[in-house]
Each structure stands twice: as structure tokens, then as C-alpha cells.
BALUM-740864 format. One record per atom (N, C-alpha, C): residue number from 0; residue in one letter; chain; atom name; x, y, z. Coordinates in nm, 2 decimals, m for minus. Layout:
N
+------+------+-------+------+--------+--------+--------+
! guro ! tilo ! ketor ! base !      u !      v !      w !
+------+------+-------+------+--------+--------+--------+
!  NUM !    A !     A !   CA !      X !      Y !      Z !
...
+------+------+-------+------+--------+--------+--------+
END
This chain:
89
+------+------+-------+------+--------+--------+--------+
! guro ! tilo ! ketor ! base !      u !      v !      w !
+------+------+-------+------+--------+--------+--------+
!    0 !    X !     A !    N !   0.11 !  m5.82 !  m7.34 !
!    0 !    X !     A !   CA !   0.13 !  m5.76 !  m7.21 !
!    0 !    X !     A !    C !   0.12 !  m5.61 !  m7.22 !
!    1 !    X !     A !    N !   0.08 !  m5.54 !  m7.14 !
!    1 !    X !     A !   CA !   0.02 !  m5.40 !  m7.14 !
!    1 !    X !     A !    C !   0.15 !  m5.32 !  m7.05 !
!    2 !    X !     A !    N !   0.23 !  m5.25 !  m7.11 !
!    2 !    X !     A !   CA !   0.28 !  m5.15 !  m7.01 !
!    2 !    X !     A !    C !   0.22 !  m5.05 !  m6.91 !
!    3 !    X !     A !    N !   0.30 !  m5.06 !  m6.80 !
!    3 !    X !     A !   CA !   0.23 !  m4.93 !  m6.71 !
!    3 !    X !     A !    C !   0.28 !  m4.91 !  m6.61 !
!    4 !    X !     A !    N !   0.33 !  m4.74 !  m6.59 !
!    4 !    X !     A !   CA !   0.43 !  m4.69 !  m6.51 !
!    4 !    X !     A !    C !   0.32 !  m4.70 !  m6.35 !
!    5 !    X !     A !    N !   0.44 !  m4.74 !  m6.30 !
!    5 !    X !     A !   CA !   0.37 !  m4.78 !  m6.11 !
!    5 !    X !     A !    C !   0.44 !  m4.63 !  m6.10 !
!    6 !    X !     A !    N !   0.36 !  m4.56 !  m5.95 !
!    6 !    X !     A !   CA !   0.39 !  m4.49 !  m5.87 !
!    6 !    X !     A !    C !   0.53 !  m4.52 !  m5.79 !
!    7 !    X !     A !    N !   0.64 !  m4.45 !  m5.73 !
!    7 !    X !     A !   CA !   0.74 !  m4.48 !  m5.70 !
!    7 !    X !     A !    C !   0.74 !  m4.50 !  m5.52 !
!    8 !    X !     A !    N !   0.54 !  m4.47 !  m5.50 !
!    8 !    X !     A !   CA !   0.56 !  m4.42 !  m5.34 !
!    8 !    X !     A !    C !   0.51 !  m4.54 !  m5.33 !
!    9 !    X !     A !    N !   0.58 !  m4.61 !  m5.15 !
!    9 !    X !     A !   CA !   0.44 !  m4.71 !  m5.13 !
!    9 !    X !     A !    C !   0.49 !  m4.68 !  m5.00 !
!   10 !    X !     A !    N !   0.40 !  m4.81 !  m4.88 !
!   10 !    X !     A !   CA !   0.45 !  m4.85 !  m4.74 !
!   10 !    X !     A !    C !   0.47 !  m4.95 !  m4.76 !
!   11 !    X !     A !    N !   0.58 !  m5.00 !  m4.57 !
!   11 !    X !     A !   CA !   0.62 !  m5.09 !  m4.56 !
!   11 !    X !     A !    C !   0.52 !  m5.21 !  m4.52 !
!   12 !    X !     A !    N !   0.49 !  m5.27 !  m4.55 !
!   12 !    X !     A !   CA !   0.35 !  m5.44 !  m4.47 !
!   12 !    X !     A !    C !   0.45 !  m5.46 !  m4.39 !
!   13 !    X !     A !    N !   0.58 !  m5.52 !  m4.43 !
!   13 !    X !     A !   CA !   0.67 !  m5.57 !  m4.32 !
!   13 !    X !     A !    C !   0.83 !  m5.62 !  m4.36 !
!   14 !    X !     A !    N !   0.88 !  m5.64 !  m4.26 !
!   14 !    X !     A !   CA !   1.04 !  m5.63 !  m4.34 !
!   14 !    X !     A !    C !   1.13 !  m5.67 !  m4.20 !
!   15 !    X !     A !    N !   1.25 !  m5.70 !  m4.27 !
!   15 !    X !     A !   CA !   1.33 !  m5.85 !  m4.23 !
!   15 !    X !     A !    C !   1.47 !  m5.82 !  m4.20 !
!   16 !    X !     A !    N !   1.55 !  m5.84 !  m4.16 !
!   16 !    X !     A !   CA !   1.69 !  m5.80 !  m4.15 !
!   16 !    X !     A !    C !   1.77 !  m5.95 !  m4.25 !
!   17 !    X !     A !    N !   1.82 !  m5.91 !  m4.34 !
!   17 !    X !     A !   CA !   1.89 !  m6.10 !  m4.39 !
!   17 !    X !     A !    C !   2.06 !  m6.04 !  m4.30 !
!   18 !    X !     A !    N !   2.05 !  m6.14 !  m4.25 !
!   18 !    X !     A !   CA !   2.23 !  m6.16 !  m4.14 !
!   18 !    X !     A !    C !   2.29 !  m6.26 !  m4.22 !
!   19 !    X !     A !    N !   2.26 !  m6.36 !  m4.33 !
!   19 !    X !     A !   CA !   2.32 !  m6.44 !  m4.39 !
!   19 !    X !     A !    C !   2.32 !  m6.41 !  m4.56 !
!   20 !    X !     A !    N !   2.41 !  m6.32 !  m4.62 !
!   20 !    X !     A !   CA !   2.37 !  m6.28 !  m4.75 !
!   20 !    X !     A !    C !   2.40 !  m6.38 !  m4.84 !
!   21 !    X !     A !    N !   2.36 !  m6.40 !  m4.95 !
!   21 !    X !     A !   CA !   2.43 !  m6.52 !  m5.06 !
!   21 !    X !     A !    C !   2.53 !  m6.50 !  m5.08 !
!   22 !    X !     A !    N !   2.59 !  m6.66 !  m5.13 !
!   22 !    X !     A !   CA !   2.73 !  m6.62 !  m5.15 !
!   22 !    X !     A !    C !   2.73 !  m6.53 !  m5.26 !
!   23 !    X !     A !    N !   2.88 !  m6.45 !  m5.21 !
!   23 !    X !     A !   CA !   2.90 !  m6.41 !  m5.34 !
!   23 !    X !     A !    C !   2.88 !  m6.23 !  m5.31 !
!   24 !    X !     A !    N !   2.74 !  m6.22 !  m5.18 !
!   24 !    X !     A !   CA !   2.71 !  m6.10 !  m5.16 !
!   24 !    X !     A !    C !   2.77 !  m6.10 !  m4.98 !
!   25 !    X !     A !    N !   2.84 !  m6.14 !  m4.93 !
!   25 !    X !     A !   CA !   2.84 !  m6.14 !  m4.78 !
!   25 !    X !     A !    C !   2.86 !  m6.01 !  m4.73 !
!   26 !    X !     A !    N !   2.93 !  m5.94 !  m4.84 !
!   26 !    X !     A !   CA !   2.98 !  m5.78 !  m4.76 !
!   26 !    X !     A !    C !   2.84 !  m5.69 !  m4.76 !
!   27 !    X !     A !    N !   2.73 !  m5.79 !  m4.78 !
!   27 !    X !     A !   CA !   2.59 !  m5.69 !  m4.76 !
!   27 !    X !     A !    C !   2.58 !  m5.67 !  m4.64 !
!   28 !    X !     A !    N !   2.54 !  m5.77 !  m4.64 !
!   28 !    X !     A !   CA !   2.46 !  m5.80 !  m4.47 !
!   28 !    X !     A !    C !   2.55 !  m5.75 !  m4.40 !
!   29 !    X !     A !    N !   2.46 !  m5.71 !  m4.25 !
!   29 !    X !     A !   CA !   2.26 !  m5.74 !  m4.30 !
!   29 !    X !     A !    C !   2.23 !  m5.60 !  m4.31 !
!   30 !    X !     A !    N !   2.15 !  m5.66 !  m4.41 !
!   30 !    X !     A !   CA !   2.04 !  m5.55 !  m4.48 !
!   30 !    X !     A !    C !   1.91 !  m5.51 !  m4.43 !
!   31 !    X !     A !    N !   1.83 !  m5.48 !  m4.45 !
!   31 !    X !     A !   CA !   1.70 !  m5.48 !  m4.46 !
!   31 !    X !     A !    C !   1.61 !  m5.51 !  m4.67 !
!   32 !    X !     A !    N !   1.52 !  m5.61 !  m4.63 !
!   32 !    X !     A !   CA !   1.42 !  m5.64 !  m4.73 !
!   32 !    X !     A !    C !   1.30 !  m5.60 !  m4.65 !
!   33 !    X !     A !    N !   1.18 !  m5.59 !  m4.68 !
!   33 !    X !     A !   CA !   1.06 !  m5.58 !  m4.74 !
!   33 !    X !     A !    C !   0.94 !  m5.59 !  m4.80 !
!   34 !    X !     A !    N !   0.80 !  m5.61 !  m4.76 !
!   34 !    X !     A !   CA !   0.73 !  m5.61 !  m4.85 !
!   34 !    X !     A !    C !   0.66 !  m5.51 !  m4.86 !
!   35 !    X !     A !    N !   0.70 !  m5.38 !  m5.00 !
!   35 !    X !     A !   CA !   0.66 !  m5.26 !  m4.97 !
!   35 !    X !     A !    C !   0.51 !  m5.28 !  m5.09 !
!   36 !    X !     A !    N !   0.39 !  m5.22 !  m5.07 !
!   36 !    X !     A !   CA !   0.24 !  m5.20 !  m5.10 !
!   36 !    X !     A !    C !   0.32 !  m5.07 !  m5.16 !
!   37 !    X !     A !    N !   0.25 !  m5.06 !  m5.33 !
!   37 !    X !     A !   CA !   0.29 !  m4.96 !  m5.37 !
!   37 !    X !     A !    C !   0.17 !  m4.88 !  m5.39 !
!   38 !    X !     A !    N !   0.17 !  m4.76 !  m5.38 !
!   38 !    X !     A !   CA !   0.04 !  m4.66 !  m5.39 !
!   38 !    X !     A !    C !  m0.06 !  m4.68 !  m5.53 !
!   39 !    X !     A !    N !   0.01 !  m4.77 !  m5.63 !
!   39 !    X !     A !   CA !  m0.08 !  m4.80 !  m5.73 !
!   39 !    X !     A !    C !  m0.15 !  m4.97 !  m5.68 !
!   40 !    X !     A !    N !  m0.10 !  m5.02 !  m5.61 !
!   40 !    X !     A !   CA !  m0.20 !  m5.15 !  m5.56 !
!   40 !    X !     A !    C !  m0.06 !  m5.28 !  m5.57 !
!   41 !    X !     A !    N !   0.04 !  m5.32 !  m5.67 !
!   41 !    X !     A !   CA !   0.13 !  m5.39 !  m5.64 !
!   41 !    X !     A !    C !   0.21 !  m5.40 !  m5.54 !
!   42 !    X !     A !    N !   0.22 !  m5.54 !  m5.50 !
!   42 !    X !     A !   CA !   0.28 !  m5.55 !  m5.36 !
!   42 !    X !     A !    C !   0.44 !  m5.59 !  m5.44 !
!   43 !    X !     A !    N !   0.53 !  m5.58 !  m5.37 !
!   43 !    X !     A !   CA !   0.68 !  m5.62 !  m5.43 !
!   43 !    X !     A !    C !   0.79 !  m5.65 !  m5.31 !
!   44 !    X !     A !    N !   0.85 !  m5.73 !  m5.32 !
!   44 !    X !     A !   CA !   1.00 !  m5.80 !  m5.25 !
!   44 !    X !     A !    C !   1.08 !  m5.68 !  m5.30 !
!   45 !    X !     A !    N !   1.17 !  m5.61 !  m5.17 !
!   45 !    X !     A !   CA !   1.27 !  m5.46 !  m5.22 !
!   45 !    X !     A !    C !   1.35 !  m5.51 !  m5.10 !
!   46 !    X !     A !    N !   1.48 !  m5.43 !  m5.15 !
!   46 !    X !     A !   CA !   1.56 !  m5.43 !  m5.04 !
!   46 !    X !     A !    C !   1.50 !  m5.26 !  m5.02 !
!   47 !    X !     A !    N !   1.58 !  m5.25 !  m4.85 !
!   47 !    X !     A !   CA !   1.54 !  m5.12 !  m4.80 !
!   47 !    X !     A !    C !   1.68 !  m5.04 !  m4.78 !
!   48 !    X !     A !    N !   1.71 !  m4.94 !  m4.85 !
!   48 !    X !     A !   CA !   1.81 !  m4.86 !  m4.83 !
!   48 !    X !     A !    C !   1.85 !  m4.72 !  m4.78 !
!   49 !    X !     A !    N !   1.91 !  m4.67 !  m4.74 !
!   49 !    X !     A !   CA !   1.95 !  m4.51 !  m4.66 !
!   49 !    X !     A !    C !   1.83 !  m4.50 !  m4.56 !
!   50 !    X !     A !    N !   1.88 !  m4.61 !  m4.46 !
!   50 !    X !     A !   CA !   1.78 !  m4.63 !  m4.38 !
!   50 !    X !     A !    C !   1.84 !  m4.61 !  m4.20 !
!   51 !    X !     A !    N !   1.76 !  m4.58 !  m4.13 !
!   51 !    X !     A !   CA !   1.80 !  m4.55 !  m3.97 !
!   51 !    X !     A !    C !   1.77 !  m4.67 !  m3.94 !
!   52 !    X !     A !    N !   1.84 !  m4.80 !  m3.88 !
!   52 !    X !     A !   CA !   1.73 !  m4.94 !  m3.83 !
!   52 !    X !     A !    C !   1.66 !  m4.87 !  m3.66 !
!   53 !    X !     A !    N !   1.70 !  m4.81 !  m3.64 !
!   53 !    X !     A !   CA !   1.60 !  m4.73 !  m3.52 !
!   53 !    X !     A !    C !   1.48 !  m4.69 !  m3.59 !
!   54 !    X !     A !    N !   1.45 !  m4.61 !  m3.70 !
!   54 !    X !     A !   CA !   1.37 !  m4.55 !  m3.68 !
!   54 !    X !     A !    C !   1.24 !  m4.67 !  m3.81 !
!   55 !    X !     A !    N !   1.32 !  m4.78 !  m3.87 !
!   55 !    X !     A !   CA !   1.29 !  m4.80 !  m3.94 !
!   55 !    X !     A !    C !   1.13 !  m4.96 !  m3.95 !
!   56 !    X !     A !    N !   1.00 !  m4.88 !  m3.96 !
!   56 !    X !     A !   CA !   0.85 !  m4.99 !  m3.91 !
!   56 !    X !     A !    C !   0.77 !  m5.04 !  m4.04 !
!   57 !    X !     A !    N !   0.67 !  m5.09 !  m3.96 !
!   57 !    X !     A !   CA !   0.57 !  m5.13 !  m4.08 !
!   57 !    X !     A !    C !   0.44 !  m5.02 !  m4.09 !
!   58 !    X !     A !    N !   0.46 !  m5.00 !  m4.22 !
!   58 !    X !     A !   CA !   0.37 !  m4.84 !  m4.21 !
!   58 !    X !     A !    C !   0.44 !  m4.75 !  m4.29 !
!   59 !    X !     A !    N !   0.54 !  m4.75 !  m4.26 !
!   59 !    X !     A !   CA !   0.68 !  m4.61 !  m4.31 !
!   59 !    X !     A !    C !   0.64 !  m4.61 !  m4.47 !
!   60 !    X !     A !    N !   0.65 !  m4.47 !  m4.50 !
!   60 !    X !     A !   CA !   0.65 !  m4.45 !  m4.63 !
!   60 !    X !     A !    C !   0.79 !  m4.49 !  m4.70 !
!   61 !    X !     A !    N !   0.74 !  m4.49 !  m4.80 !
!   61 !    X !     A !   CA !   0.91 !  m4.55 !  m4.91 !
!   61 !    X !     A !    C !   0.88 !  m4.48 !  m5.03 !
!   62 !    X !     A !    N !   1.01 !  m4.46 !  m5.12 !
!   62 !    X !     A !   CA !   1.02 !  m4.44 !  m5.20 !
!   62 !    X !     A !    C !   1.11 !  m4.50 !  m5.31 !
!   63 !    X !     A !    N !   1.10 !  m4.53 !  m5.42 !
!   63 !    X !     A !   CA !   1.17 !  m4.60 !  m5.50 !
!   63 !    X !     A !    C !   1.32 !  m4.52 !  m5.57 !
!   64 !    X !     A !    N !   1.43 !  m4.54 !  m5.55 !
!   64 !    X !     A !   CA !   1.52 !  m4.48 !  m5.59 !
!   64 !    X !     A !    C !   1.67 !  m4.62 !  m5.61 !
!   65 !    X !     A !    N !   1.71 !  m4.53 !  m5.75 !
!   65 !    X !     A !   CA !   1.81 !  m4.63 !  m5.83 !
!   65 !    X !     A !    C !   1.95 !  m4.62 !  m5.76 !
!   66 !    X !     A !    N !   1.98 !  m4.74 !  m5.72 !
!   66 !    X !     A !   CA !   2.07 !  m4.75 !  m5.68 !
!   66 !    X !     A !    C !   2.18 !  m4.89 !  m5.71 !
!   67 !    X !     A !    N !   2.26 !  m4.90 !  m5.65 !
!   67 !    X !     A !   CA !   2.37 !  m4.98 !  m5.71 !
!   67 !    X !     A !    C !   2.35 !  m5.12 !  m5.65 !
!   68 !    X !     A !    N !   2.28 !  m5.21 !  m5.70 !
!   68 !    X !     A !   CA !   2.28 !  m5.31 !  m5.63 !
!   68 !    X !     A !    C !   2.40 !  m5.43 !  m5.53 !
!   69 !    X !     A !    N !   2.51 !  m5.45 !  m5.65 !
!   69 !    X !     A !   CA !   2.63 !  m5.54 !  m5.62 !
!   69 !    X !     A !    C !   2.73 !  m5.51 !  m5.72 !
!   70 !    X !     A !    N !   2.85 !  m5.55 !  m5.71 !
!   70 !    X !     A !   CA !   2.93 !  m5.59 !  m5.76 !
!   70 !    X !     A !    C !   2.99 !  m5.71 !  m5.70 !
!   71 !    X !     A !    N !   3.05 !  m5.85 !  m5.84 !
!   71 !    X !     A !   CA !   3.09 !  m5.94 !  m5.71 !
!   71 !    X !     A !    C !   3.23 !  m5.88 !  m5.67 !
!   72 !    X !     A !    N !   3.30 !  m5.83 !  m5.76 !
!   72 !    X !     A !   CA !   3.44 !  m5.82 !  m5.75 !
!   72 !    X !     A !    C !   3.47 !  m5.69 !  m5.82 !
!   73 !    X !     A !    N !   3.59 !  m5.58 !  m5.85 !
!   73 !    X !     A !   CA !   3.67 !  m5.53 !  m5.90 !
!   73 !    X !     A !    C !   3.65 !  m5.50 !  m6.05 !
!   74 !    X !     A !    N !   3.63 !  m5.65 !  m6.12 !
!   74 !    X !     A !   CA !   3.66 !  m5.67 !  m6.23 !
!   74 !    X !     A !    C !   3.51 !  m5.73 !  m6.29 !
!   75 !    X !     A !    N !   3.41 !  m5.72 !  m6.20 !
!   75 !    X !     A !   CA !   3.29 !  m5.73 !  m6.25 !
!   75 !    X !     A !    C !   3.19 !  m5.63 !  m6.29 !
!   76 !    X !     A !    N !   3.12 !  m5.67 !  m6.37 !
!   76 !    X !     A !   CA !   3.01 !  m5.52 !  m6.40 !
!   76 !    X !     A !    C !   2.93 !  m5.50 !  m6.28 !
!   77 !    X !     A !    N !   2.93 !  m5.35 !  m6.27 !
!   77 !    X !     A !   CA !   2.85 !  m5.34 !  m6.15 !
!   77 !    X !     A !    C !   2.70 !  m5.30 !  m6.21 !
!   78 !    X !     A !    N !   2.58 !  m5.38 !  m6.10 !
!   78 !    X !     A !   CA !   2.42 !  m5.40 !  m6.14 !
!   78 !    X !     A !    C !   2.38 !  m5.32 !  m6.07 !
!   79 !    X !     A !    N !   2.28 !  m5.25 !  m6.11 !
!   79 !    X !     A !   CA !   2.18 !  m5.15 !  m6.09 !
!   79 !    X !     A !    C !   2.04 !  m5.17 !  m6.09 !
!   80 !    X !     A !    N !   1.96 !  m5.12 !  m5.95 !
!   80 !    X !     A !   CA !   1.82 !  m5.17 !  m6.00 !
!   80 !    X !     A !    C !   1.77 !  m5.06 !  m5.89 !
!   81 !    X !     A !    N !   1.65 !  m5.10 !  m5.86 !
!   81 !    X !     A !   CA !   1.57 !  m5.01 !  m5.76 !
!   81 !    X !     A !    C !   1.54 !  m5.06 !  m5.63 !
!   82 !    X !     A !    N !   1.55 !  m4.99 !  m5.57 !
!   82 !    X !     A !   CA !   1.57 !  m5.02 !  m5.39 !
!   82 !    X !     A !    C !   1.43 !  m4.89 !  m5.34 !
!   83 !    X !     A !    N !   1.42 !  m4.91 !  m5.25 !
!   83 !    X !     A !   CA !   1.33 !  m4.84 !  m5.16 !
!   83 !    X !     A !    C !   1.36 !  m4.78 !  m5.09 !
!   84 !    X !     A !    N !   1.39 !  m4.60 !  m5.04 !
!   84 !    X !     A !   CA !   1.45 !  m4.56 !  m4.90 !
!   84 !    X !     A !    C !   1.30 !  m4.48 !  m4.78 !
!   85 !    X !     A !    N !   1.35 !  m4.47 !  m4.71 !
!   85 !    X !     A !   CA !   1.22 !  m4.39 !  m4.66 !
!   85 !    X !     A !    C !   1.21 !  m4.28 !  m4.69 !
!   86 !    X !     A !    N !   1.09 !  m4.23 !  m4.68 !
!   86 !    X !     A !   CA !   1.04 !  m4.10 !  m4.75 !
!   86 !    X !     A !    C !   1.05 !  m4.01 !  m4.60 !
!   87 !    X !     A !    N !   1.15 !  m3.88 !  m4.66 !
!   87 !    X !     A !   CA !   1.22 !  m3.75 !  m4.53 !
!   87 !    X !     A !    C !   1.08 !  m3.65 !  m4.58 !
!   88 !    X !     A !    N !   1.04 !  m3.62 !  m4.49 !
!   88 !    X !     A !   CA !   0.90 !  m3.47 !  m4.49 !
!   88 !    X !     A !    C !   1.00 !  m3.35 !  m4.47 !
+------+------+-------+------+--------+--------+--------+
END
């Protein structure tokens, strides 16, 4: 398998509100997911974060930035991964 760093910019194709989160995650919802086209050609399933839901379409630029995905509880390790926010000019 060949390593290779993607671009962190893409747009949105289209994207979803989840009102029903898995158990376990209820205090999400609702969120916003996505399927953001990344400027290197991969398409990817992202949640969408530090987001306006007014301002937020299909087209919008994004950016990839690390953030805290979940904790279930208190006493659990908290997970980290990458989320997508819109890109501020």
C-alpha cells in the first residue's frame, strides 16, 4: 500500500442532519455529516463541525481540522479524529 498525504481542503456534494445518534452518542445530535470531495480527488463520509446550520450548502468549502470526536462517559478515553469545518475568507 502506497502512502499519500490528501489536501485538507475539499467541498460539500451533500450532507444530512442525523436527529437519531447511536447509542451511546445521544448527547450529539443532531449533527451534521457529509460527503465532502476532497481537492486531491477522494470522496469521504465526515461529520461537519463549527458550523452556522443557516449558512451551511452543497458547494461550501471545508476544511479538515482535529477534533474531539466522543467520549462515552467520564471515565472513558476520549477519541480524536478529523472533522471538517467550513472554510472563513
Amino acid at each position: 500500500m502506497k502512502k499519500r498525504i490528501l489536501s485538507p481542503l475539499g467541498r460539500i456534494l451533500v450532507f444530512s442532519f442525523i436527529h437519531a445518534a447511536p447509542e451511546g452518542l445521544e448527547q450529539l445530535g443532531p449533527y451534521p455529516i457529509a460527503l465532502v470531495k476532497l481537492d486531491d480527488g477522494p470522496t469521504i463520509l465526515t461529520q461537519i463541525t463549527d458550523y452556522d446550520p443557516s449558512t451551511l450548502s452543497e458547494g461550501q468549502r471545508v476544511q479538515g481540522v482535529f477534533r474531539k470526536l466522543f467520549a462515552v462517559d467520564t471515565k472513558s478515553v476520549i477519541q480524536y479524529g478529523i472533522k471538517f469545518r467550513p472554510v472563513v475568507f
